[in-house]
Wavefront OBJ file of the C-alpha trace (Angstrom):
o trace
v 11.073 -15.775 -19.229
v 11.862 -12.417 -17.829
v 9.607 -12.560 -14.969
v 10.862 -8.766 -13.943
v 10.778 -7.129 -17.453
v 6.658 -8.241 -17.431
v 6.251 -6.714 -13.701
v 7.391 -3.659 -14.629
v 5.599 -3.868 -17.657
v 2.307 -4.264 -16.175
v 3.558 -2.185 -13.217
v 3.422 0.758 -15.830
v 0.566 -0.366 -17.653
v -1.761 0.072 -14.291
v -2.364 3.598 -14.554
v -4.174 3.251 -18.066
v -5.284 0.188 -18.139
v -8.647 0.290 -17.225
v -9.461 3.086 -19.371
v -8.095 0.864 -22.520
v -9.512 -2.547 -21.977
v -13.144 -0.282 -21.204
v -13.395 0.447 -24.837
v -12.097 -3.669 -26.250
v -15.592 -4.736 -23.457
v -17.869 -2.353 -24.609
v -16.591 -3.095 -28.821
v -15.204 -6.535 -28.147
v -16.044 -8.313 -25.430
v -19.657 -7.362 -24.542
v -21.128 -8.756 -21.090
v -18.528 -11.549 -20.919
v -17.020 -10.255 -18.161
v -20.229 -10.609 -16.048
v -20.782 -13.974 -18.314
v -17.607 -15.758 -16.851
v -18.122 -14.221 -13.039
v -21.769 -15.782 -12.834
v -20.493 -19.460 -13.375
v -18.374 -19.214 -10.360
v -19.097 -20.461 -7.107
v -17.879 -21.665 -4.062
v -13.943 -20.531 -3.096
v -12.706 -18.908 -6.242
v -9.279 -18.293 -7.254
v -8.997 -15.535 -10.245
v -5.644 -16.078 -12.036
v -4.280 -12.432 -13.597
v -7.184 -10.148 -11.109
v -5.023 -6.987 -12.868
v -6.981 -4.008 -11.584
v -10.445 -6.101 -10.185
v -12.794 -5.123 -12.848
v -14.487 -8.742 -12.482
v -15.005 -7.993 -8.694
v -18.360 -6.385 -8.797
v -20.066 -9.806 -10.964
v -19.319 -12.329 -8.951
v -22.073 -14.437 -7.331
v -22.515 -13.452 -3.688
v -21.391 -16.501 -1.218
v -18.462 -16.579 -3.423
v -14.977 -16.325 -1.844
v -12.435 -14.912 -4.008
v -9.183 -14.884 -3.976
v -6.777 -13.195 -6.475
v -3.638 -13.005 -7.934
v -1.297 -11.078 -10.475
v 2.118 -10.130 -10.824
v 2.079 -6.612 -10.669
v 1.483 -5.087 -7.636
v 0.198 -1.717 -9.373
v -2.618 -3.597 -10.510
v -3.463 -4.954 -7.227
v -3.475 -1.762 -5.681
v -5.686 -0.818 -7.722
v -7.404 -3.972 -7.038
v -7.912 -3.246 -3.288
v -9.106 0.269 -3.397
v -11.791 -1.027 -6.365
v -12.585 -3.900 -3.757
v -12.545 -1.452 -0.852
v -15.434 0.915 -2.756
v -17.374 -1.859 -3.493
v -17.576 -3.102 0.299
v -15.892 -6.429 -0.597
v -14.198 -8.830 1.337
v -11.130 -10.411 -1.079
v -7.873 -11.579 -0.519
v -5.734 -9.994 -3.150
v -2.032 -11.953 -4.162
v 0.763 -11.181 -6.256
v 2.283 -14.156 -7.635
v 3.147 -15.440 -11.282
v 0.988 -17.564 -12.869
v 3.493 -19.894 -13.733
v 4.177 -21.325 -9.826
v -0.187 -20.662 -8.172
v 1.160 -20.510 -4.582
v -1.573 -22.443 -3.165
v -1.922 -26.266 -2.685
v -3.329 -28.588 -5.132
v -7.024 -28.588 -5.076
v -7.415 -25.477 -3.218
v -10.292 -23.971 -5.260
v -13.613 -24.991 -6.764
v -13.647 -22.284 -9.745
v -10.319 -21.014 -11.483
v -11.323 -18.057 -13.333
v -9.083 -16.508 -15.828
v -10.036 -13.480 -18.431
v -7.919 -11.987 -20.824
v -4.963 -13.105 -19.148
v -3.512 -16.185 -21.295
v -3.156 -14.133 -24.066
v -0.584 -12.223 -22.285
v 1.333 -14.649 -19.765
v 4.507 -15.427 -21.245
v 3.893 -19.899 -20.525
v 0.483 -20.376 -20.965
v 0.727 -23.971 -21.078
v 2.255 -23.703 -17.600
v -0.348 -21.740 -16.399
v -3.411 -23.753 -17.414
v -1.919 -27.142 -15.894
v -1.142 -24.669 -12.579
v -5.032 -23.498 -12.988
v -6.033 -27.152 -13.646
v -3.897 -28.457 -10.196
v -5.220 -25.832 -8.018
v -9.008 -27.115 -8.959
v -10.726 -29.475 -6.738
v -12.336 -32.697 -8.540
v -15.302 -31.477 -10.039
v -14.142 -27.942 -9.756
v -14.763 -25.573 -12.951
v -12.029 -23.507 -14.768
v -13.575 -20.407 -16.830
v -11.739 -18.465 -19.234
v -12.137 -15.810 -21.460
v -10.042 -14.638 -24.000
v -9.047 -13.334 -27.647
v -7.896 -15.911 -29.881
v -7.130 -17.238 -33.393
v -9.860 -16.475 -35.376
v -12.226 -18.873 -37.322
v -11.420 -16.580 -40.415
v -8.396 -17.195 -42.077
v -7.882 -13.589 -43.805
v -8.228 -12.121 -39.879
v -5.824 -14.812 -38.596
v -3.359 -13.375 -41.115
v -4.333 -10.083 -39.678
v -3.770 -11.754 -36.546
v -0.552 -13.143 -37.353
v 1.409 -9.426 -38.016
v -0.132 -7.748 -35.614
v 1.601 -10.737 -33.401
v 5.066 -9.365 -34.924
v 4.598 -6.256 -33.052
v 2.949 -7.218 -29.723
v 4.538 -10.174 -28.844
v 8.120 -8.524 -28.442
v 6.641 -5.263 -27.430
v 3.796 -6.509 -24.388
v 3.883 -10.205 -24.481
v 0.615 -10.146 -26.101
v -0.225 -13.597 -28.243
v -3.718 -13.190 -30.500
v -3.169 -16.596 -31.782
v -3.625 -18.666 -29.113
v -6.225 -21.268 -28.405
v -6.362 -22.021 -24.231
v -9.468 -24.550 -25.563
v -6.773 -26.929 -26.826
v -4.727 -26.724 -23.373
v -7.806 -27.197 -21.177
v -8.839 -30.644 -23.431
v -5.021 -32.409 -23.085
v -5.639 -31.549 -19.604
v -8.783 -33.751 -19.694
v -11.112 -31.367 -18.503
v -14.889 -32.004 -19.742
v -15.945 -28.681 -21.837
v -19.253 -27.990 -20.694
v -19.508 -24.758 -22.177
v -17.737 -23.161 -25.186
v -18.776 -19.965 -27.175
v -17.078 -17.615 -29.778
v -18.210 -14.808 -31.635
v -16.856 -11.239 -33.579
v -15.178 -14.258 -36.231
v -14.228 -16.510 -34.177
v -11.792 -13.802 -32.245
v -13.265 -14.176 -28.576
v -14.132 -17.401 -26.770
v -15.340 -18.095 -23.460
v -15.333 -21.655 -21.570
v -16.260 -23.312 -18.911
v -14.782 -26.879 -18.296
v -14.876 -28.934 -15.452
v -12.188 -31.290 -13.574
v -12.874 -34.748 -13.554
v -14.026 -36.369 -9.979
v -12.077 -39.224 -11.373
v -8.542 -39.477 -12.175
v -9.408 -41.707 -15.814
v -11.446 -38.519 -16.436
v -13.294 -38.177 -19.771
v -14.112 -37.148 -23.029
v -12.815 -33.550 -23.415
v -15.786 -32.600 -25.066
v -19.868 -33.542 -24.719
v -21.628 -33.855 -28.193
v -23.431 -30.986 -29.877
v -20.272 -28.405 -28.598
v -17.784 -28.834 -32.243
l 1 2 3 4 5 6 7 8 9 10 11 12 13 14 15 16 17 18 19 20 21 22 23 24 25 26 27 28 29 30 31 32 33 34 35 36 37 38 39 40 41 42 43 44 45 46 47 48 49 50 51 52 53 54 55 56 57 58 59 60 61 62 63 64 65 66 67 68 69 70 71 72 73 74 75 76 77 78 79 80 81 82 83 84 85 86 87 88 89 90 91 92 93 94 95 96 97 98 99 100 101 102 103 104 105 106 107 108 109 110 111 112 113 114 115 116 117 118 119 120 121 122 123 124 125 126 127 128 129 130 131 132 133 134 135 136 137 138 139 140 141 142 143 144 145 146 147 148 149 150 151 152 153 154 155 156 157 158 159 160 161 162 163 164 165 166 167 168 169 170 171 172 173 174 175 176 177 178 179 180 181 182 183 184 185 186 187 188 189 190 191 192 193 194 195 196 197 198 199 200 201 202 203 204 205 206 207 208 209 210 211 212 213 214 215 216 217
């Protein structure tokens, strides 16, 4: 993994970025930003902040903390914090190593970030360790569709964007967060199947438990 190419990458993509990912939440991905801020609490870590756009919906009494690799975004981070009269301690760091000790956090929120983080498998059992027992990881994200004839769609498009940005539409974080035996407590996906938000919670016990309650397949 090219850990510098992606800075840079992201270093570059700073300057436009908000104005791109606007139009995918207004078309796309509706109020889910808000969605996945609300179901935070407590001292929150936000894996892959990027420019802070999920600063202004989280709960107040939340402490947030967050962290990206590119320190473009995070500038951009601080002045958006700054304007908004918000206290946050802003990170860079990959994804891949969460410089912070295990069960440092009681939410992990992460949106629109696995899709483009080169290990994501990595990065969810970092999320998970990070978590306190009982602690909630939320995440947000496009993935593989529940429509075959768009996951084809899906599939070239992946030709292109994975060697050009790093960025994976086939992915399914759901699948990580259950081998991690996290209890799904909410799951929802909608525009076929393409976007899915989830919040699951970390055992208090280490036998932990089924991955998913009935009435959520």
């Amino acid at each position: 993994m090219d850990q510098a190419r992606w800075q840079t990458y992201w270093d570059r993509k700073s300057a436009n970025y908000d104005a791109e990912i606007g139009v995918l939440d207004r078309r796309v991905f509706g109020d889910s930003r808000q969605w996945a801020c609300s179901q935070a609490s407590g001292e929150v870590l936000e894996v892959a902040v990027g420019t802070g756009l999920n600063l202004p919906h989280y709960p107040a009494g939340t402490t947030v903390t967050g962290l990206d690799l590119s320190e473009q975004m995070l500038g951009l981070a601080r002045t958006r914090a700054a304007d908004l009269g918000l206290e946050v301690t802003l990170r860079q760091g990959t994804a891949h190593a969460l410089p912070f000790g295990d069960g440092s956090f009681d939410t992990v929120v992460c949106t629109l970030g696995l899709c483009a983080i080169p290990d994501h498998e990595t990065a969810v059992a970092e999320m998970v360790r990070v978590l306190r027992p009982g602690g909630r990881l939320i995440l947000l994200d496009h993935v593989a569709s529940t429509s075959r004839l768009a996951r084809g769609v899906q599939w070239l498009v992946e030709r292109i964007t994975v060697p050009m940005a790093g960025e994976h539409f086939l992915r399914r974080p759901l699948h990580l967060v259950e081998a991690r035996g996290l209890i799904v407590e909410q799951r929802q996906r909608f525009k076929l199947g393409v976007v899915e938000r989830l919040v699951a919670r970390k055992p208090v016990s280490s036998s932990g438990g089924p991955a998913t309650p009935p009435g959520l397949l």
